[in-house]
N, C-alpha and C positions, 0 to 999 in steps of 0.2 A: 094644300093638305095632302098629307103621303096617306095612301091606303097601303095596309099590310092585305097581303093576299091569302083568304085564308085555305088550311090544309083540311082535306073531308075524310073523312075516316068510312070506308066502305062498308055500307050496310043491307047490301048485295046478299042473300045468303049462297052458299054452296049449294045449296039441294036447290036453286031454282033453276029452270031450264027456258030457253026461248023458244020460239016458233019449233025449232028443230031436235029438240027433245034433248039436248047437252045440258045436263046440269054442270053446275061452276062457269061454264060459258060466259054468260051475263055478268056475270063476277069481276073474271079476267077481262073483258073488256071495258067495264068500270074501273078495275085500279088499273091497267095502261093508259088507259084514255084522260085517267086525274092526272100521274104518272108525267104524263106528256105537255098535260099543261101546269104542271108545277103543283098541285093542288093535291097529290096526294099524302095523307097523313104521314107523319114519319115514324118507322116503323113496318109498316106494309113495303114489301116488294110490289114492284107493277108488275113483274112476270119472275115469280120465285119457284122453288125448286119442290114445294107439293104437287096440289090440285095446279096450280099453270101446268106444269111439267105433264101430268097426267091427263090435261085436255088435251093440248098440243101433241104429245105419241098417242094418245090411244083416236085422236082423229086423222094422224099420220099430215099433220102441219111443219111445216119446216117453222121453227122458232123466226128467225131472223125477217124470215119475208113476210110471217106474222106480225111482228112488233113493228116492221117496217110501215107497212101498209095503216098502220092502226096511226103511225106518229104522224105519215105524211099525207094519207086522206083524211083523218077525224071523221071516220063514219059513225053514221048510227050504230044502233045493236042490231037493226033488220039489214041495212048495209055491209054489216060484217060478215053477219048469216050468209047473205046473198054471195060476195066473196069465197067465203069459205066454200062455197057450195059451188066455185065454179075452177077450184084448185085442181089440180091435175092428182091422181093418187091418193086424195083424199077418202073416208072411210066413213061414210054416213049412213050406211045400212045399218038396218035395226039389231042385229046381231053385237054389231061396236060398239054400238050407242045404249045400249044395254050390259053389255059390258062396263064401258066406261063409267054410264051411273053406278054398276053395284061395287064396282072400284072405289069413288066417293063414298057412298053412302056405306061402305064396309071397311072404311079406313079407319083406326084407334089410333089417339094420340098414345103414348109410353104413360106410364102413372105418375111420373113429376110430372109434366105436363097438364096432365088433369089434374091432377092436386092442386097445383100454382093456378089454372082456371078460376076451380071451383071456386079455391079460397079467396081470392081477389073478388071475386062475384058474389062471398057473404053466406054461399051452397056448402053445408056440411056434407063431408065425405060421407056415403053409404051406397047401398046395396041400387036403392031410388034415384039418383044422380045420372046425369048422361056419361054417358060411358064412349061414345063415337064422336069423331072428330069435326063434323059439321053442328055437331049441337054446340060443341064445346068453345068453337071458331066462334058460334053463335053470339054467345055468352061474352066472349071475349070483347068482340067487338062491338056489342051493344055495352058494355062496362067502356070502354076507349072513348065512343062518341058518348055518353054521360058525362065523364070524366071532362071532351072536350069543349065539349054545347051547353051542356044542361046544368053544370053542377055549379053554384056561383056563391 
């Protein structure tokens, strides 16, 4: 019997943070580490050009020896932490790291973007709707994994 391998659609939010107070952190180690082992949904970037981009500079990570480290250790998420945390140049004072959250949680998608959100998710446009783009990501991706898992 062939098993097909299945793809997991990240359900990670952006606004969560690990031991070390990085939100999206958790995130971006979830789709590299699917990513790596073939398993991430299609569609998702494992290190795309938002929120990755925006942990990676604003904790002053070199990309490359980030994703590296992530493809050929497969650490944990406290694993990762711990790495990160022993980078040369690295930016983990509270100053950054507050930063960088109000970075996230201050991001807005464009209004196509919310609009194509909402309305795939059945949320009529109005004044009450989420308006920032970790709610929105939210939305989306709980609609993806219904879409993949649940709906039959």
């Amino acid at each position: 019997m062939i098993w097909a391998m299945s793809k997991i659609v990240p359900t990670v939010s952006s606004s969560v943070a690990g031991p070390l107070g990085v939100k999206h952190l958790p995130r971006f180690w979830q789709k590299v580490s699917l990513e790596n082992a073939g398993k991430l949904a299609d569609g998702y970037p494992g290190c795309g050009a938002g929120y990755d981009h925006m942990v990676l500079d604003g904790l002053g990570l070199d990309k490359t020896a980030t994703l590296d480290y992530i493809k050929q250790a497969k650490p944990t998420y406290p694993q990762l932490e711990a790495w990160i945390s022993q980078q040369s140049g690295v930016k983990l004072n509270q100053g950054a790291i507050t930063s960088l959250n109000a970075a996230i949680d201050g991001y807005i998608h464009d209004d196509a973007t919310r609009q194509s959100i909402l309305s795939a998710s059945g949320i009529a446009e109005g004044p009450n709707g989420p308006f920032d783009a970790v709610s929105l990501n939210n939305l989306d991706d709980w609609l993806e994994f219904y879409q993949a898992e649940l709906k039959y």
